[in-house]
C-alpha positions in Angstrom: 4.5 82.2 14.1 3.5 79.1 15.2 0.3 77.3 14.8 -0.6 74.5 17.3 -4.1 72.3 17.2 -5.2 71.5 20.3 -8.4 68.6 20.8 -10.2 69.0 24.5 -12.0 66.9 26.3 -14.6 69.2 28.6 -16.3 68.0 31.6 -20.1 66.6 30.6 -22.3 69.3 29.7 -19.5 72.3 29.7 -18.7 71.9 25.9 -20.2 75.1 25.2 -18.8 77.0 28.3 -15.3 75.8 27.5 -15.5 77.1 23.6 -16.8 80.8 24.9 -14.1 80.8 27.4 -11.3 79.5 24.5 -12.7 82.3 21.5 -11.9 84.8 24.7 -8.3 83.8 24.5 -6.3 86.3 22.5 -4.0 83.3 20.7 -6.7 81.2 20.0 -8.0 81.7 16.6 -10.7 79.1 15.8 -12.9 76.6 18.1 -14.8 73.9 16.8 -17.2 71.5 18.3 -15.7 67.8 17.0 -17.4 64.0 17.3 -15.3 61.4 18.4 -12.9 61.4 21.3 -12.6 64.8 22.0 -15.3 67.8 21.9 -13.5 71.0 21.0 -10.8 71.4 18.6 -9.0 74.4 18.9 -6.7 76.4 16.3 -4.1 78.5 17.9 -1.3 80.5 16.9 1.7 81.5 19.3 4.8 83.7 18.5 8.0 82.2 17.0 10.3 80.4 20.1 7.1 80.7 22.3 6.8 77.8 25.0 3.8 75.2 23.5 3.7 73.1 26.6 3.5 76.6 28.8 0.7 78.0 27.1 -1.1 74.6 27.0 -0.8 73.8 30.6 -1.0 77.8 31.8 -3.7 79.0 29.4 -6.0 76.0 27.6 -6.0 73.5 30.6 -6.4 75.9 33.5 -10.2 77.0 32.2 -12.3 76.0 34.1 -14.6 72.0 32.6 -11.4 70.9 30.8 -10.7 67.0 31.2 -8.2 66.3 29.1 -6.4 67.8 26.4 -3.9 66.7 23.0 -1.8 68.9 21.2 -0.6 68.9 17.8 1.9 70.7 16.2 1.2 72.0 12.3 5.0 72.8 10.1 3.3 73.6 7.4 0.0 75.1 6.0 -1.1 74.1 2.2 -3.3 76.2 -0.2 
């Protein structure tokens, strides 16, 4: 399993649409609304040897009021 972080930037006023429309999407495990650069944070987890830059472009930047997205990769979880 691997676990990917991934910060969006949403069109004005389609934060809120954007997080339904990410909770909806089975990899996706947590969405948060963040101050700063970006407006979402999202926590996702994808299967072992799974493509990261596939599902980002194919899955999180094709939803409809995304702007802009950065992806980071977690190696390892503490506590």
């Amino acid at each position: 399993m691997q676990t990917i972080f991934v910060m969006i930037k949403c069109d004005l006023g389609k934060a809120y649409e954007v997080a339904d429309a990410l909770v909806e999407t089975e990899q996706v495990s947590e969405v948060h609304s963040t101050s700063g650069q970006y407006d979402l944070l999202a926590k996702c987890y994808l299967e072992a040897g799974a493509d990261i830059g596939h599902f980002v472009t194919e899955t999180i930047q094709k939803l409809p009021g995304i702007k802009d997205t950065f992806t980071l990769i977690a190696f390892k979880a503490f506590g």
